[in-house]
N, C-alpha and C positions, 0 to 999 in steps of 0.2 A: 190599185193602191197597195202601197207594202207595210203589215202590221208585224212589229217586233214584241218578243216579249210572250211568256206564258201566261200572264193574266189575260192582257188584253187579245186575245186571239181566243183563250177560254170563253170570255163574255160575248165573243160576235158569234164563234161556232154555239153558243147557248141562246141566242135572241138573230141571230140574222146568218144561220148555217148556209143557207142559199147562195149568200152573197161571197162564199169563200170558195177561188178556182182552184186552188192546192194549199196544202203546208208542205213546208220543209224543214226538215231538223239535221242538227248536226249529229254526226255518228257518234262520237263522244260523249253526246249526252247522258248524264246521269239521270237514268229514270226514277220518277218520283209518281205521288196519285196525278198530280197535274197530267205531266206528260203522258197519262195511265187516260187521262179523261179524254185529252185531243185527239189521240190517235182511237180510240172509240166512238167520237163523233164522226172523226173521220171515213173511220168504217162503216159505222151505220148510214152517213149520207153521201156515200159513192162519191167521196172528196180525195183525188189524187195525194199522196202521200210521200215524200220523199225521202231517203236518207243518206245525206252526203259526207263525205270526207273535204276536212278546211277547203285547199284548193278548191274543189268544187265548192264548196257554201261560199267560199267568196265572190265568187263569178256573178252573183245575184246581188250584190253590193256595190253603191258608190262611195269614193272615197269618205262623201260625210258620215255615211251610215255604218260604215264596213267594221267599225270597234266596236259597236252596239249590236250589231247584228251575230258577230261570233260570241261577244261575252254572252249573249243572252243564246244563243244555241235555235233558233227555233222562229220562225219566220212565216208568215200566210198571205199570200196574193189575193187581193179583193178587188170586187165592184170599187167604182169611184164611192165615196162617200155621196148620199142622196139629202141632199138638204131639204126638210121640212117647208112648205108654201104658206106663209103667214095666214093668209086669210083664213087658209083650212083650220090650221092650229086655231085658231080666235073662234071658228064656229061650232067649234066642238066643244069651246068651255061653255060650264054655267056662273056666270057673272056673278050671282050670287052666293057661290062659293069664295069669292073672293081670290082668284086665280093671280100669281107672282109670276110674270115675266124678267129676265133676268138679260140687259140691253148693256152688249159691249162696243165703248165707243173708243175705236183705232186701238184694241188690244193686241202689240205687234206681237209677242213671246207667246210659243205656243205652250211650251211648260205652264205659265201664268193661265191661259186660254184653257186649258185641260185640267187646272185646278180649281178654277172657278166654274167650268162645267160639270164639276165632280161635286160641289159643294149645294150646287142650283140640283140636281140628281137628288143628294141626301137630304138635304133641308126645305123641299116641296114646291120648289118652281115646276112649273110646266111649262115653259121652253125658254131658249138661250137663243138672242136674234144679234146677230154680227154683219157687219158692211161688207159690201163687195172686195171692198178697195181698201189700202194703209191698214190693216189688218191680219191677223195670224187665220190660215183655211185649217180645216178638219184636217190634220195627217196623222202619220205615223205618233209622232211625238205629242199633239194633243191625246190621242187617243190612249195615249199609255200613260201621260199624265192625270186623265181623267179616271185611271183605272176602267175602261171600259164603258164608263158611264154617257157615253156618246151614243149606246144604243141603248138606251133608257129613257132618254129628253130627246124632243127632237132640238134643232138648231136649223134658223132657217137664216140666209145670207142675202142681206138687199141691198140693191144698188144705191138708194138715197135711204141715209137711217133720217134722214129729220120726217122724209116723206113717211115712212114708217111708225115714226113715232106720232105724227097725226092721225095717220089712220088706227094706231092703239086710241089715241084718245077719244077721235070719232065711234069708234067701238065699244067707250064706257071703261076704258082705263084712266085714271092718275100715274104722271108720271113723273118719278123723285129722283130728284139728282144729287148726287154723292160727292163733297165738298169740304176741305176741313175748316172751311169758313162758313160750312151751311148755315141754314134760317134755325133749324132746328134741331133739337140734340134726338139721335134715332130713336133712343129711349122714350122718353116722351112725346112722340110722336104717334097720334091713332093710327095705323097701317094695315088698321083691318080693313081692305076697300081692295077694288082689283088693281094691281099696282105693277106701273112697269118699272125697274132697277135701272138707272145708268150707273154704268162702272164706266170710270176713265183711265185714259193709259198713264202708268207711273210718271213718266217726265212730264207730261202737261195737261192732263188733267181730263173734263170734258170738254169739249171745243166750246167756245159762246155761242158758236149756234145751234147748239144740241143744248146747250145750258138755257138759255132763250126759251125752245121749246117744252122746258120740265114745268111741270105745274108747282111744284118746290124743292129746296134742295135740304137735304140733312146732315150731318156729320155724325161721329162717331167720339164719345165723349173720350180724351185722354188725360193725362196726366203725367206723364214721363216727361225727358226732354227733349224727346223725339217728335214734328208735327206730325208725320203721316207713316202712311202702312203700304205695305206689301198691295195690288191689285187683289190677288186671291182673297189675301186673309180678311182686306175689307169688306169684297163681298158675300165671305163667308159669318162676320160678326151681321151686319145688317140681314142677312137670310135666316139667321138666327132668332133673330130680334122681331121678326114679323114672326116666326114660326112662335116665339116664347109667346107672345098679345095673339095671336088666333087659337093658339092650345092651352093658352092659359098655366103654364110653364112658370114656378117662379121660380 
């Protein structure tokens, strides 16, 4: 897998240096402490190093990626991304901690993808569970979207989300779905309980039959003339919103 970008290549050689076969930078690069960091990690974990002139950095580029890849200078070959195994994740939490699961349903945009796994990072979920299928994978572009925060939660990827979504419930989860017609306004909603999140994709929503499966659904109170939000930014207020009622945040 190809990560772009000096943040996010910082955060994998910091949390999963193993997993990275080489970097590569462009000669032109202006050094900075960043670039002062990678090429340190580099050295300390006998990580191939490279330093090219354009023509050559381009040759590691497809045409999608080839503008991103030169404006940011700086590029790292990795292991495939290793998606988390649901069960395991579930048997590690304690229940009574009240554990947030954060459930994307057919989230195609990886930008949106890698911003809501960046917000589930900051605001205290313990893990992001996404479908095999009609949905955005762990790449380049999540990962840079997330600022790195992909190696900090895991993210496990299942073949059937309803079947999934049973076995969280079978497991002692509540599972709330996200609706700007919900039953109930998030705010007053008690959310202290182990709770899994569905987010649905901007044009249609959660499917009925992932909607079906939710124990209830909530919205998100507005008032503009606008009905609905961004994917990210909704699952970033409601993550909030449980985090404000379990810390007691007013």
């Amino acid at each position: 897998m190809i990560i772009i970008g000096k943040n996010p290549i910082l955060e994998i050689l910091r949390t999963n240096a193993g997993e990275v076969n080489k970097v590569i930078l462009l000669k032109t690069l202006k050094p900075d402490e960043k670039l002062k960091e990678i090429k340190s990690f580099c050295e300390r974990e006998n990580i191939p190093l490279m330093f090219l002139n354009r023509f050559q950095f381009e040759k590691y580029f497809n045409r999608k990626n080839k503008q991103e890849g030169i404006s940011q200078g700086c590029v790292a070959f990795t292991e495939d991304y290793k998606y988390a195994d649901l069960s395991e994740v579930i048997s590690s939490l304690d229940l009574k901690t009240n554990p947030v699961l954060v459930i994307l349903d057919e989230i195609t945009d990886p930008q949106n993808m890698g911003a809501i796994i960046r917000s589930a990072s900051c605001l205290g979920a313990v893990a992001v569970v996404i479908p095999k299928h009609r949905s955005a994978e762990i790449n380049h572009t999540v990962i840079k979207s997330s600022s790195g925060a992909v190696n900090h939660i895991p993210v496990t990827r299942e073949t059937n989300l309803v079947n999934a979504i049973k076995y969280l419930k079978q497991s002692g989860f509540w599972i709330a779905g996200t609706d700007s017609c919900g039953d109930s306004n998030v705010c007053s909603k008690d959310l202290k309980i182990p709770l899994g999140i569905v987010i649905g994709s901007e044009g249609k929503g959660i499917r009925k039959i992932v909607r079906d499966n939710c124990d209830f659904i909530v919205k998100i109170p507005m008032s503009g003339t606008l009905d609905s939000l961004n994917a990210s930014v909704s699952a970033g207020i409601i993550l909030y919103e449980i985090l404000r009622q379990k810390t007691k945040i007013n």
